[in-house]
BALOBA-1460 file (C-alpha; in Angstrom, 3 decimals):
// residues 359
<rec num="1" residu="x" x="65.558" y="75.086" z="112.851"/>
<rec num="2" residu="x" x="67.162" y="77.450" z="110.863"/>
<rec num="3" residu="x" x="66.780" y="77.365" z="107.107"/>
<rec num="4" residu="x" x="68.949" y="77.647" z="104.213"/>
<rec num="5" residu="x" x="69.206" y="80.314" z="102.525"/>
<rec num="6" residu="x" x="68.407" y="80.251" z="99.006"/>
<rec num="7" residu="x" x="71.627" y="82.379" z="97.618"/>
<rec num="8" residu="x" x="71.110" y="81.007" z="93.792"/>
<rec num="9" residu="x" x="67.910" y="82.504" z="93.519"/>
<rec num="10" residu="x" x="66.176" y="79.720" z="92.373"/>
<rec num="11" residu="x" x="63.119" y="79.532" z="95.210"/>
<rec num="12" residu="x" x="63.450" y="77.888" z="98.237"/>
<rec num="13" residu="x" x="62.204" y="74.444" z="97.863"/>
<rec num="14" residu="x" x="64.633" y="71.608" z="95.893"/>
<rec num="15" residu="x" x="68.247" y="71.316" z="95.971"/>
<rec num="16" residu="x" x="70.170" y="74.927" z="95.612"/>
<rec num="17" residu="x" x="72.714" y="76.159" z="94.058"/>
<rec num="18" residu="x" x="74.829" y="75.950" z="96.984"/>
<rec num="19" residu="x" x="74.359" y="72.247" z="97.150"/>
<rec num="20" residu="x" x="75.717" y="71.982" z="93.376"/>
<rec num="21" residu="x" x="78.593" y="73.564" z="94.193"/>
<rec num="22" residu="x" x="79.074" y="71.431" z="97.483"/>
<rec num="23" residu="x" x="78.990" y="68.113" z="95.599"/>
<rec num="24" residu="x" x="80.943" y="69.280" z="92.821"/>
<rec num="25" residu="x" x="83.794" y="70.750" z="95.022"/>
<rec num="26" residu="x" x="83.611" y="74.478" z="93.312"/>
<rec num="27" residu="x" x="82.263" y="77.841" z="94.139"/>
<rec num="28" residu="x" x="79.052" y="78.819" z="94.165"/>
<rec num="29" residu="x" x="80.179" y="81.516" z="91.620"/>
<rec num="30" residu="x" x="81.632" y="78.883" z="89.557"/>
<rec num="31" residu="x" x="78.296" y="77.180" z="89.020"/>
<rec num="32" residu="x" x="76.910" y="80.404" z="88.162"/>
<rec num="33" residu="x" x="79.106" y="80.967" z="86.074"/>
<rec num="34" residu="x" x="79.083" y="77.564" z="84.228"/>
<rec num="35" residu="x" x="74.858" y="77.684" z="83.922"/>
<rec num="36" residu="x" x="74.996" y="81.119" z="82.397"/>
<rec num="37" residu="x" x="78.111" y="81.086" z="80.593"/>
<rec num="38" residu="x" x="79.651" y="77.984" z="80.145"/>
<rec num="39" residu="x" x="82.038" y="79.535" z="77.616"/>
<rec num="40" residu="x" x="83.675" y="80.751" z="80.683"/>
<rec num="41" residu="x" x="84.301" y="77.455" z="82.410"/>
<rec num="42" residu="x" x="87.102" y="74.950" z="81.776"/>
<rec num="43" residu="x" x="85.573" y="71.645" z="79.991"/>
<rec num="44" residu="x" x="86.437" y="69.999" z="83.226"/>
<rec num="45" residu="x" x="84.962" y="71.798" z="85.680"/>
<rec num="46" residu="x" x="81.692" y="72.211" z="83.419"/>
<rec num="47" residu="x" x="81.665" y="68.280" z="83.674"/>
<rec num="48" residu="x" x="81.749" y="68.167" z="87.381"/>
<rec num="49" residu="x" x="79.004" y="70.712" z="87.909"/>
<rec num="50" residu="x" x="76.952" y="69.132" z="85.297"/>
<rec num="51" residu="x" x="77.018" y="65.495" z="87.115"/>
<rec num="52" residu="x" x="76.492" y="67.317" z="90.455"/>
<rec num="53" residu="x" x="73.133" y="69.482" z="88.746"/>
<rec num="54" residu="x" x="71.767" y="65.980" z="87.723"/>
<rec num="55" residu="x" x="72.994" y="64.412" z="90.640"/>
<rec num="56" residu="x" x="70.704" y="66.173" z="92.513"/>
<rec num="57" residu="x" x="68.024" y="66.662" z="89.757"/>
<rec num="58" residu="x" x="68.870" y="70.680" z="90.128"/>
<rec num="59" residu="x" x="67.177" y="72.734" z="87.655"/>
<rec num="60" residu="x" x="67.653" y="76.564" z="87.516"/>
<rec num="61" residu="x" x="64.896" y="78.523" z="87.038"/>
<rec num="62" residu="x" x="65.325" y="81.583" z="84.661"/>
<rec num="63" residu="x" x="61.981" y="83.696" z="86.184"/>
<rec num="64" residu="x" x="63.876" y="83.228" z="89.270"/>
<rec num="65" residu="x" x="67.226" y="84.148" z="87.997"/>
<rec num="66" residu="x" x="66.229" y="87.406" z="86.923"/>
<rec num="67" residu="x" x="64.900" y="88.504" z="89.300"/>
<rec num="68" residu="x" x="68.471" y="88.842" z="90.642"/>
<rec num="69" residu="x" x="70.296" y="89.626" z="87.678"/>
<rec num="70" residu="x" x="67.678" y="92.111" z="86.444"/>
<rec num="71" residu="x" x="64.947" y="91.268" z="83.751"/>
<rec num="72" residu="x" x="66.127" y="90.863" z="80.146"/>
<rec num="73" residu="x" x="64.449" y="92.876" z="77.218"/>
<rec num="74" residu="x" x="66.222" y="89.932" z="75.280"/>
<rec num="75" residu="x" x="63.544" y="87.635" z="73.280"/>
<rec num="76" residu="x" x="65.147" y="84.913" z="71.765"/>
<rec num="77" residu="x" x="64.023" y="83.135" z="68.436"/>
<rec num="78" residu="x" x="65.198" y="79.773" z="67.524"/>
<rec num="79" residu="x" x="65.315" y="78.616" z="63.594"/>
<rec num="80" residu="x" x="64.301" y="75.310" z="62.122"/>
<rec num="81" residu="x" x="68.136" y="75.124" z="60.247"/>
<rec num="82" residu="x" x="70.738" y="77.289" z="58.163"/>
<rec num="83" residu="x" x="69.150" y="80.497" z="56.461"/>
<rec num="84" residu="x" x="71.976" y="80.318" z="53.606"/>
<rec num="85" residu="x" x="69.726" y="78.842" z="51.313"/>
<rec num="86" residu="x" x="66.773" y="77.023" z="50.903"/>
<rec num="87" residu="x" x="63.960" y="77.719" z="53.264"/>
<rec num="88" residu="x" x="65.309" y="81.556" z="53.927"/>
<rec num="89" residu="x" x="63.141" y="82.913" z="51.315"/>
<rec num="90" residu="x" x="60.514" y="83.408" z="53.633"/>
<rec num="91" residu="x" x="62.249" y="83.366" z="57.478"/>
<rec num="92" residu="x" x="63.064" y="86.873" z="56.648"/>
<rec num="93" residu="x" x="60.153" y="88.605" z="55.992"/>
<rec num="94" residu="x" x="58.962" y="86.808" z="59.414"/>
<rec num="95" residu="x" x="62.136" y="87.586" z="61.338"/>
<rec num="96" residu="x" x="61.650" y="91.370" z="59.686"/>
<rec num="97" residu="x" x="57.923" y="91.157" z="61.022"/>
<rec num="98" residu="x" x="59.176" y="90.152" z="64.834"/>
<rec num="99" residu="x" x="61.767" y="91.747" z="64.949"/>
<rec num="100" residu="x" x="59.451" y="95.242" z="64.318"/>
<rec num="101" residu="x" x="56.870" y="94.428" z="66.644"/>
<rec num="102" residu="x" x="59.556" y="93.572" z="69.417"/>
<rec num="103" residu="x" x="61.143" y="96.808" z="69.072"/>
<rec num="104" residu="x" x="57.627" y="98.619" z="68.932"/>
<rec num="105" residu="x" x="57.358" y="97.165" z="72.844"/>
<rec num="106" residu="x" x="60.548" y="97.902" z="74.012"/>
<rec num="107" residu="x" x="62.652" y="94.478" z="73.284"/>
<rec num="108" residu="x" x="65.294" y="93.468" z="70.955"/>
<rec num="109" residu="x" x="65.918" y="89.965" z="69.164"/>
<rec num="110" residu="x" x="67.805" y="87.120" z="69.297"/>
<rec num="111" residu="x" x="68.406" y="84.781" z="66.657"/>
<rec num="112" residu="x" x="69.814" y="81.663" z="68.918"/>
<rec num="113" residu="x" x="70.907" y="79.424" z="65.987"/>
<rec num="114" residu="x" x="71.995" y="79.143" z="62.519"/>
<rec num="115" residu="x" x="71.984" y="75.390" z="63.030"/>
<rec num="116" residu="x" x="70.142" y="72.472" z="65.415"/>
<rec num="117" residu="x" x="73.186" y="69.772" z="66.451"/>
<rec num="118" residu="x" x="73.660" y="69.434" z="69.344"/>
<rec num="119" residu="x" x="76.036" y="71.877" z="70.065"/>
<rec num="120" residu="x" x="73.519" y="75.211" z="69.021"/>
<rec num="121" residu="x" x="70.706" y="73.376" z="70.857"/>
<rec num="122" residu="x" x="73.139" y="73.043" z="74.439"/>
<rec num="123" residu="x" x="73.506" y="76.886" z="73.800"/>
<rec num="124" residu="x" x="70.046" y="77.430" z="73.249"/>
<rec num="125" residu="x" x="68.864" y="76.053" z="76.089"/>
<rec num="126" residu="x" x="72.170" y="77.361" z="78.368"/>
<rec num="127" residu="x" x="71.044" y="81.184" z="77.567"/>
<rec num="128" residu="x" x="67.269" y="80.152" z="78.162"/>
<rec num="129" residu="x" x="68.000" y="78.299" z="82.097"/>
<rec num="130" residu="x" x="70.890" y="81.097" z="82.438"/>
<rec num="131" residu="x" x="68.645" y="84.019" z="82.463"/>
<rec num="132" residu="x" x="69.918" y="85.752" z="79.175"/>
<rec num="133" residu="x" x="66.478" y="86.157" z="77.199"/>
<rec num="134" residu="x" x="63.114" y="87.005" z="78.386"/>
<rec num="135" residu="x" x="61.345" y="84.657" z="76.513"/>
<rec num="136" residu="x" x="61.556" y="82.579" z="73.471"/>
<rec num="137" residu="x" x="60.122" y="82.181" z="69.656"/>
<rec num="138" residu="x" x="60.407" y="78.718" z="68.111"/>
<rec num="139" residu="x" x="59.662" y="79.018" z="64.585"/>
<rec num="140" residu="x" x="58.800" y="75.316" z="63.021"/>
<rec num="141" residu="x" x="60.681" y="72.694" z="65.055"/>
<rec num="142" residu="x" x="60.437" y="70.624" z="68.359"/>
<rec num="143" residu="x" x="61.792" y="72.306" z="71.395"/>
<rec num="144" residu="x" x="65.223" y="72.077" z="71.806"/>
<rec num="145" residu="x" x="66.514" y="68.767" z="74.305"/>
<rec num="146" residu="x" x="69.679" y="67.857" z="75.562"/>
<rec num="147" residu="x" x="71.020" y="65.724" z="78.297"/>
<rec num="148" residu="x" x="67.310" y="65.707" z="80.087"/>
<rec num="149" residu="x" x="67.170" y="69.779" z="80.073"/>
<rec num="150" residu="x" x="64.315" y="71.115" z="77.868"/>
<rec num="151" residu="x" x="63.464" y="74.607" z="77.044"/>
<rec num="152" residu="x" x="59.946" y="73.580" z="78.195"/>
<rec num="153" residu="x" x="61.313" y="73.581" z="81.791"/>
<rec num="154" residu="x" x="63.088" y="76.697" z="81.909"/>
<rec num="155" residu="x" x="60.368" y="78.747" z="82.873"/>
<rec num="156" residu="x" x="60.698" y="81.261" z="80.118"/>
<rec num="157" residu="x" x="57.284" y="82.090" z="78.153"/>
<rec num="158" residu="x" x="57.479" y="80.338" z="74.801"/>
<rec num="159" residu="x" x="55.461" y="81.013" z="71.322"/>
<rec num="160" residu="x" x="55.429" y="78.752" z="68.627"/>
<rec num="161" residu="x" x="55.357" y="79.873" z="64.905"/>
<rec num="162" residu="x" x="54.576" y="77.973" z="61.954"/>
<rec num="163" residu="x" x="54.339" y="74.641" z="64.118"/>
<rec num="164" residu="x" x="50.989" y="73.494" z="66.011"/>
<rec num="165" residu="x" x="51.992" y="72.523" z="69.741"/>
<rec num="166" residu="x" x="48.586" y="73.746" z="71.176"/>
<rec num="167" residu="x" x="48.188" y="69.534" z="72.508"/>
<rec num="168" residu="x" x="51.075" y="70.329" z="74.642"/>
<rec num="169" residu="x" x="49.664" y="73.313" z="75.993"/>
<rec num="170" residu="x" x="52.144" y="75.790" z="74.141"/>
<rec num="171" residu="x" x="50.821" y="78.850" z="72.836"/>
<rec num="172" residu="x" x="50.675" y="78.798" z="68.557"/>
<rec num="173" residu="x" x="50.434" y="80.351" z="65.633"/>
<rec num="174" residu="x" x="50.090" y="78.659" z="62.689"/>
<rec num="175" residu="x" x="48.157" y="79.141" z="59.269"/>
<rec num="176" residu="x" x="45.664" y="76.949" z="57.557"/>
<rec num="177" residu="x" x="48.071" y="74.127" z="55.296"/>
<rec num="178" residu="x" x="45.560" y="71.668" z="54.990"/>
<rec num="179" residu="x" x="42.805" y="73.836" z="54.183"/>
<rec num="180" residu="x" x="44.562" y="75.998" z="51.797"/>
<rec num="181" residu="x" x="46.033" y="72.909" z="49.547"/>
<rec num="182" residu="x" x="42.918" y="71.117" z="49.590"/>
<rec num="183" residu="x" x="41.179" y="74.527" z="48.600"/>
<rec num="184" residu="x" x="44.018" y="74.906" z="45.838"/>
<rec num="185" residu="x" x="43.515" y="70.943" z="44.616"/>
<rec num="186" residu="x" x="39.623" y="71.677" z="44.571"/>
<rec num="187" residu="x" x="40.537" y="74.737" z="42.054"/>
<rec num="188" residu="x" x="43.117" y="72.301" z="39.812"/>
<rec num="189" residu="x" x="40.302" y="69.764" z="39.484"/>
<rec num="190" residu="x" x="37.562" y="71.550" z="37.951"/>
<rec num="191" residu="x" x="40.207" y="73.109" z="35.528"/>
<rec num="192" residu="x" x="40.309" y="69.805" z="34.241"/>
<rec num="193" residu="x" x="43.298" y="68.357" z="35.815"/>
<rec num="194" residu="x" x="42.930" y="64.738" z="36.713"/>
<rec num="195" residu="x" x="46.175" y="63.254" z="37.798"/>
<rec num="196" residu="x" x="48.796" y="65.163" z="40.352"/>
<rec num="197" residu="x" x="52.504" y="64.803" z="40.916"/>
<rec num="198" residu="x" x="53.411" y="66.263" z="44.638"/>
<rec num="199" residu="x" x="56.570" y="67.549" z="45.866"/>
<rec num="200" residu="x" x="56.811" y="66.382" z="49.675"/>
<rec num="201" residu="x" x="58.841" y="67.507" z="52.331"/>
<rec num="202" residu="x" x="60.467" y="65.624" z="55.091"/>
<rec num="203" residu="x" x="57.931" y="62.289" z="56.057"/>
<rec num="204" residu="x" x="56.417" y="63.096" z="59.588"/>
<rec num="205" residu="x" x="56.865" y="66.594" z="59.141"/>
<rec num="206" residu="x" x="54.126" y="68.382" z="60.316"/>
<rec num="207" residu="x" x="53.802" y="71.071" z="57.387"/>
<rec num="208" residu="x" x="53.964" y="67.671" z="54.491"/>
<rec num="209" residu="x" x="51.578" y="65.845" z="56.887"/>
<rec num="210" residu="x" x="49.288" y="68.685" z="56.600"/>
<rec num="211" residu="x" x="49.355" y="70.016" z="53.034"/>
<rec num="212" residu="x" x="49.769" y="66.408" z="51.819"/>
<rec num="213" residu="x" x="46.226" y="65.832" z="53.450"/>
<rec num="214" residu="x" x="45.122" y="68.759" z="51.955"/>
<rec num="215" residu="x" x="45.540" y="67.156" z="48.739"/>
<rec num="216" residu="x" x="43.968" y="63.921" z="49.535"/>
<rec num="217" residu="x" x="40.714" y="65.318" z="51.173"/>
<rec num="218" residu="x" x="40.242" y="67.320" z="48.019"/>
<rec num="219" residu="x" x="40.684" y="64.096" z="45.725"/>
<rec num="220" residu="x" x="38.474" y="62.292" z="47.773"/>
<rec num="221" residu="x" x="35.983" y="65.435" z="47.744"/>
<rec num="222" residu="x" x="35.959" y="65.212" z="43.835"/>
<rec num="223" residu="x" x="35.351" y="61.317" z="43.979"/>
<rec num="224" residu="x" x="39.198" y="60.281" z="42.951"/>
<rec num="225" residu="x" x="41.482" y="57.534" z="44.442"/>
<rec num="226" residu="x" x="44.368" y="58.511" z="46.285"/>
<rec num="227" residu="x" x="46.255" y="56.908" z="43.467"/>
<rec num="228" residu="x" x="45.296" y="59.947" z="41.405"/>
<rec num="229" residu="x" x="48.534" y="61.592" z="43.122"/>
<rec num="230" residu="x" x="51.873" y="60.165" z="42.726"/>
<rec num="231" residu="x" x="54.297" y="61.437" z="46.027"/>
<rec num="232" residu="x" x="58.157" y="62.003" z="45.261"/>
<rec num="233" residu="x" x="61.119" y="63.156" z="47.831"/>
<rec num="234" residu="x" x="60.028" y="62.530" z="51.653"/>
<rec num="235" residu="x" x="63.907" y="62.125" z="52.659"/>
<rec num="236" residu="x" x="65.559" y="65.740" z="52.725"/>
<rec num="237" residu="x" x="64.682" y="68.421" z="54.769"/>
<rec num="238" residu="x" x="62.480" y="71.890" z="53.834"/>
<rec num="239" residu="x" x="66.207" y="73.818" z="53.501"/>
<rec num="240" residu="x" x="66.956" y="71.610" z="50.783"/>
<rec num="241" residu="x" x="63.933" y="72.595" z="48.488"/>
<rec num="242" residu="x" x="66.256" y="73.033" z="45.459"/>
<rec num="243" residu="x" x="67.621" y="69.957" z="45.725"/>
<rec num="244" residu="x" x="64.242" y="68.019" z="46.206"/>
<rec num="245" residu="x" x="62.569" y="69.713" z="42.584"/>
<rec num="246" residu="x" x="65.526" y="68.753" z="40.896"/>
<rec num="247" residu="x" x="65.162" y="64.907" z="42.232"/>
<rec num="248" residu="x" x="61.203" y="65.476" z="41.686"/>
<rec num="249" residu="x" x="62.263" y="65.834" z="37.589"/>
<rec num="250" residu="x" x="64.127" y="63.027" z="37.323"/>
<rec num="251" residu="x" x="61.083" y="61.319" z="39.371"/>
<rec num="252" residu="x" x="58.573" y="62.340" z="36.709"/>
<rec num="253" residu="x" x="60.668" y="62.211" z="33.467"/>
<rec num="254" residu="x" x="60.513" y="58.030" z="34.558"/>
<rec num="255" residu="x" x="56.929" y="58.376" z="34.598"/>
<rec num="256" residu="x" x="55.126" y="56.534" z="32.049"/>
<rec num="257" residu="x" x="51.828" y="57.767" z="32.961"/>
<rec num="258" residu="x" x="52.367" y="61.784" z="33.243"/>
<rec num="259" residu="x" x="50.234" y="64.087" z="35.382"/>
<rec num="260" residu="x" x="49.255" y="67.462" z="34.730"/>
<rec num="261" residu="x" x="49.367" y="69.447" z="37.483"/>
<rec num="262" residu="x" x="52.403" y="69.484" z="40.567"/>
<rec num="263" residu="x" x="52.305" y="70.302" z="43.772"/>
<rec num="264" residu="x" x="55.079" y="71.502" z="46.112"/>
<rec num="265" residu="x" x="55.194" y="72.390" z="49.487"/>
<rec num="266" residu="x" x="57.341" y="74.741" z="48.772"/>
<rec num="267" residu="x" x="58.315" y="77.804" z="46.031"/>
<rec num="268" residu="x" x="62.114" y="76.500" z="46.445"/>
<rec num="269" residu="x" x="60.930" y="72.635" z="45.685"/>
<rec num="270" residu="x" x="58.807" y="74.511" z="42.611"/>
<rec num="271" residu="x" x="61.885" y="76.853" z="40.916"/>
<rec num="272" residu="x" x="63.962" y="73.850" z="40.628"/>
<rec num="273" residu="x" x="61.453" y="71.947" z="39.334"/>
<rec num="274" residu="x" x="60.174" y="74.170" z="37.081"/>
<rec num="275" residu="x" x="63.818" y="74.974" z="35.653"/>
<rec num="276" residu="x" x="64.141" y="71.263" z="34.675"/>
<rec num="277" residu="x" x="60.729" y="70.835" z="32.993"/>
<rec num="278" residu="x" x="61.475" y="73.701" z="30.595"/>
<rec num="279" residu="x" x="64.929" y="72.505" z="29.976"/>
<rec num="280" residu="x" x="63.516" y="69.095" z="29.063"/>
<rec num="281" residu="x" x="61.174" y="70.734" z="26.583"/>
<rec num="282" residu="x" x="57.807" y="71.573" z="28.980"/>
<rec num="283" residu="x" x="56.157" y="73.726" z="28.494"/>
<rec num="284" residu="x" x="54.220" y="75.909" z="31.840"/>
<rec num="285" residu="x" x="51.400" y="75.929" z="31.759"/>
<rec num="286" residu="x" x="50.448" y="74.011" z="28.399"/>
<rec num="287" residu="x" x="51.793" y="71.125" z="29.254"/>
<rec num="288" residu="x" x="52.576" y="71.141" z="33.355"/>
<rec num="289" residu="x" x="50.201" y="73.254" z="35.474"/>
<rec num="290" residu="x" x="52.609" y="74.292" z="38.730"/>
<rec num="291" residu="x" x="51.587" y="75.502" z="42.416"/>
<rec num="292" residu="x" x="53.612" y="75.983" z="45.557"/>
<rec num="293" residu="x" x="53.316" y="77.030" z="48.958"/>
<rec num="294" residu="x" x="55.288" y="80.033" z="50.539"/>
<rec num="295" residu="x" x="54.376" y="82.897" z="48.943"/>
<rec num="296" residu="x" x="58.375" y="84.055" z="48.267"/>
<rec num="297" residu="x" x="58.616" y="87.246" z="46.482"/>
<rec num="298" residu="x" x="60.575" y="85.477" z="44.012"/>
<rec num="299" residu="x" x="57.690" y="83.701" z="42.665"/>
<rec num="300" residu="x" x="56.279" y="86.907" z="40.724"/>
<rec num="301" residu="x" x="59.586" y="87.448" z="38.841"/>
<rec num="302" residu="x" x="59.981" y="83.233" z="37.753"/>
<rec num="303" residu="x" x="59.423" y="82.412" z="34.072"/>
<rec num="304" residu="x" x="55.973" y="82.106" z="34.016"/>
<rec num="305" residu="x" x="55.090" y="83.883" z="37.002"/>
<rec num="306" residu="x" x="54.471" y="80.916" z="39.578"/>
<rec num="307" residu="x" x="51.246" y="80.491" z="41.472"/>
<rec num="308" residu="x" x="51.589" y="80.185" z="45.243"/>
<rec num="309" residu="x" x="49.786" y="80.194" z="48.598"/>
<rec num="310" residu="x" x="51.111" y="82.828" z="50.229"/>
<rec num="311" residu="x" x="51.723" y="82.201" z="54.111"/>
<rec num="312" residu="x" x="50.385" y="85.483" z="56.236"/>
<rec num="313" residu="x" x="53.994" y="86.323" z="58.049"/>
<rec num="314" residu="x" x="53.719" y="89.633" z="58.261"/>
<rec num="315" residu="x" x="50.336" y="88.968" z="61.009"/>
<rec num="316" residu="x" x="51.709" y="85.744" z="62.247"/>
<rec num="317" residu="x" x="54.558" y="87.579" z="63.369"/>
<rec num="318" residu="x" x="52.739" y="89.753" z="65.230"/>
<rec num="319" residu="x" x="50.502" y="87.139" z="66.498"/>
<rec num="320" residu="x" x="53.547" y="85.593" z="68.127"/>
<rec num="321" residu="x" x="54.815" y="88.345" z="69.433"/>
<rec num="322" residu="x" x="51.610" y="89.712" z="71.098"/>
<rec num="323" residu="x" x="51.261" y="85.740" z="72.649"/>
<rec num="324" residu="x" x="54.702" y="86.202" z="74.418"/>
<rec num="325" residu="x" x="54.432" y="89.173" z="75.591"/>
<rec num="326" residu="x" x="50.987" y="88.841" z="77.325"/>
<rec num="327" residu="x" x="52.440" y="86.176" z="78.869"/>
<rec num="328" residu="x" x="55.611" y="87.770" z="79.909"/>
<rec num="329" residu="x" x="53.331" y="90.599" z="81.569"/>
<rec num="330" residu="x" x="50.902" y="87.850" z="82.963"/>
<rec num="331" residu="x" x="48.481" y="90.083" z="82.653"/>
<rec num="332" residu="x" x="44.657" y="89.891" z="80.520"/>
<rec num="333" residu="x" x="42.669" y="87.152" z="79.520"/>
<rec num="334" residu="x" x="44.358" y="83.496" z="79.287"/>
<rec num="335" residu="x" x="45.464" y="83.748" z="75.559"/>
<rec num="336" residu="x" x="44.786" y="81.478" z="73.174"/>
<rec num="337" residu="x" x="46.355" y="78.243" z="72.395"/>
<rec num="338" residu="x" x="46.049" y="77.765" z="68.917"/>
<rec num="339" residu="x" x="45.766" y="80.769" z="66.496"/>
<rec num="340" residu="x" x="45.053" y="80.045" z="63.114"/>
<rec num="341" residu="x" x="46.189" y="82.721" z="60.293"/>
<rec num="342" residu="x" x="44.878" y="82.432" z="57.074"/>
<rec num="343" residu="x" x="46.957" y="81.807" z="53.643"/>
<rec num="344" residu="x" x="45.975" y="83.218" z="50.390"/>
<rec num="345" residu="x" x="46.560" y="81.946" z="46.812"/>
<rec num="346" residu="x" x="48.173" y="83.597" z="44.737"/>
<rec num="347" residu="x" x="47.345" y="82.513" z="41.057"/>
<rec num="348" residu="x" x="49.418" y="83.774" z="38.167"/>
<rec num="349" residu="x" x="50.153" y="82.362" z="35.113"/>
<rec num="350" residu="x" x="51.704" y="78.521" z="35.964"/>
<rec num="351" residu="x" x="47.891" y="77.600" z="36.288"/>
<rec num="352" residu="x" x="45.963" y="77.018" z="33.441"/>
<rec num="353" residu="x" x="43.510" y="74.143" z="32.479"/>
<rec num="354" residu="x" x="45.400" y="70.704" z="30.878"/>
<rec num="355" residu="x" x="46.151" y="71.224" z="26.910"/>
<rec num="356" residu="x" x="46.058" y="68.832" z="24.519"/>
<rec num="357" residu="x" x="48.587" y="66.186" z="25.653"/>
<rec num="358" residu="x" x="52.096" y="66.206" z="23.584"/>
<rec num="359" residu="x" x="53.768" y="63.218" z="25.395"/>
C-alpha cells in the first residue's frame, strides 16, 4: 500500500497537515498559513482549523518545519511582564548581555512579549510551533500554555534564565538567592541587628521562596525564632516593586515593636521604601539598616548609597546563550541542567550596625 505523503513537513507518523485541512474543509496552504501566521487568517477560519488540529490531536513540529522553510537565525526571548517600570532595571543589562553573545554567533533576538495574557502567550507559542525562531529564552516565568499547546512541545531548544526548571529536565541558569540572603542575614546579625522587617515578592514565587529561606536558615543558624522577621507584601508582582516599599512603610510605621534592619527582594521594593523612611524622619543607616537584591546601577547614586546583592547578568547571559546554542547544534557533551552563577554583595553605606534606638 501506498503511503501518504507527508506534504506539511511534520514527519511521517500522526495525523498531517493534509488531514487538518481535510476535516476543516480548507487548503492545505490555509492551515499553513493559520499555524504560522494567524494574523493572516479570518477569525473564522482560524476557529475551524483549530478544532480540526485538536480534533485530531495534530501538533506541528517546528525542527520539522524548518527544515522546509529554511532554518531561522531568530532566537526568541520571552519576559516575565511589562519593562516600563518596575523590574526593568535589571532585564536590560541581561537582554544587552544576550543580545551580544547572540550576535557574536551569528543570530539576532527576539523579544516575544511586553506582556503574559493570554493573547502575547497564543503569539508566543504561534511563532515557536510556526517555525519563526530557532530557539527560545524564558527569563523568570513558567512556560507559556494555551488551549493544551505548550512551548515545551514545540520542539524548539529552550534555556531558562533566572528560574530553576532543571526537575523538568529544562536546561537553567540561575544564581545562588538562598545562599546569598542567608550569607547577607549572617553579616546583619553579627553587626548587632536582632529583629528584621522583609520585603516579599509574589507568595509561591520562586525568587521570594528562595531568598525568603535565605533569611530563615540564617536566623535559625544564629539561634533566633523565625518570629525574629516580620514578612510584609506577598500579593503584587516583582514589576510592581515601587508600589510594594511604599505599602512595606505604612506596614512598619504600625509596628509597635520596630526592627532594625530590612530586607527586600528587590532594589525597586528598597528605593520606595527607603524614600518613605526618610520622609517620616529615619534616618539610613542610624536608625534603619537597608539591603536589596538586584544589583541596579541605580543603587550607587540613592541617598545613602544602598547595599545590594548584585545578580551576575552579564555571565548568566552568556550561560544561557551558550546552553541553547549547544543544543541547537546538538553537538558536545550533554550540557548541564542546572547552572548556578554566583551573586555578590555589594555593601555601601545603608549598612551599618543598630544605633542607639530613637523610637
Amino acid at each position: 500500500m501506498k503511503k501518504n505523503k507527508d506534504v506539511s513537513g511534520d514527519g511521517p507518523s500522526g495525523p498531517l497537515m493534509a488531514d487538518v485541512a481535510r476535516l476543516a474543509g480548507v487548503a492545505i496552504s490555509t492551515v499553513s498559513r493559520a499555524l504560522a501566521n494567524p494574523g493572516r487568517v479570518n477569525e473564522k477560519t482560524r476557529t475551524k482549523i483549530d478544532a480540526a488540529a485538536k480534533q485530531l490531536g495534530y501538533t506541528p513540529n517546528a525542527m520539522a518545519r524548518s527544515l522546509r522553510v529554511g532554518k531561522s537565525n531568530i532566537i526568541m526571548i520571552i519576559l516575565p511582564g511589562s519593562l516600563y517600570y518596575g523590574v526593568s532595571q535589571i532585564i536590560p543589562q541581561i537582554l544587552q548581555s544576550i543580545n551580544r553573545a547572540l550576535i557574536q554567533n551569528g543570530y539576532n533576538l527576539m523579544i516575544a512579549n511586553l506582556d503574559r495574557d493570554e493573547a502575547s502567550e497564543r503569539h508566543i507559542l504561534d511563532l515557536a510551533f510556526g517555525g519563526t525562531v530557532r530557539g527560545a529564552i524564558i527569563l523568570s516565568s513558567n512556560l507559556p500554555e494555551v488551549d493544551g499547546r505548550s512551548l515545551a512541545n514545540a520542539g524548539l531548544p529552550i534555556v531558562s534564565m533566572l528560574l530553576d526548571m532543571s526537575d523538568a529536565g529544562l536546561p537553567s541558569v540561575v544564581t545562588n538567592d538562598r545562599e546569598a540572603v542567608r550569607d547577607v542575614t549572617a553579616d546583619l546579625i553579627r553587626l548587632g541587628h536582632r529583629r528584621f522587617f522583609y520585603l516579599a515578592g509574589p507568595e509561591d514565587n520562586y525568587h521570594d521562596i528562595e531568598r525568603y529561606g535565605g533569611v530563615i536558615e540564617a536566623l535559625q543558624q544564629a539561634g533566633r525564632p523565625e518570629s525574629a522577621v516580620v514578612r510584609s507584601g506577598g500579593n503584587l508582582d516583582y514589576q510592581q516593586g515601587f508600589e510594594i516599599g511604599v505599602q512595606a512603610a505604612d506596614d512598619f510605621a504600625a509596628l509597635a515593636d520596630k526592627p532594625t534592619a530590612v530586607i527586600a527582594t528587590s532594589d525597586d521594593m528598597a528605593i520606595s521604601f527607603m524614600s518613605r523612611m526618610q520622609s517620616m524622619g529615619l534616618t539610613i543607616p542610624d536608625d534603619l539598616s537597608i539591603v536589596a537584591f538586584d544589583g541596579s546601577p541605580v543603587c550607587a547614586f540613592c541617598s545613602p548609597p544602598l547595599s545590594t546583592i548584585e545578580q551576575p547578568v552579564e555571565e548568566m547571559g552568556q550561560t544561557a546563550v551558550a546552553l541553547l546554542l549547544a543544543a541547537i547544534d546538538r553537538s558536545g557533551q550533554q550540557p548541564k541542567i542546572r547552572n548556578v552563577i554566583r551573586s555578590r554583595l555589594i555593601q555601601r553605606e545603608s549598612m551599618a550596625a543598630p544605633a542607639l534606638r530613637r523610637w
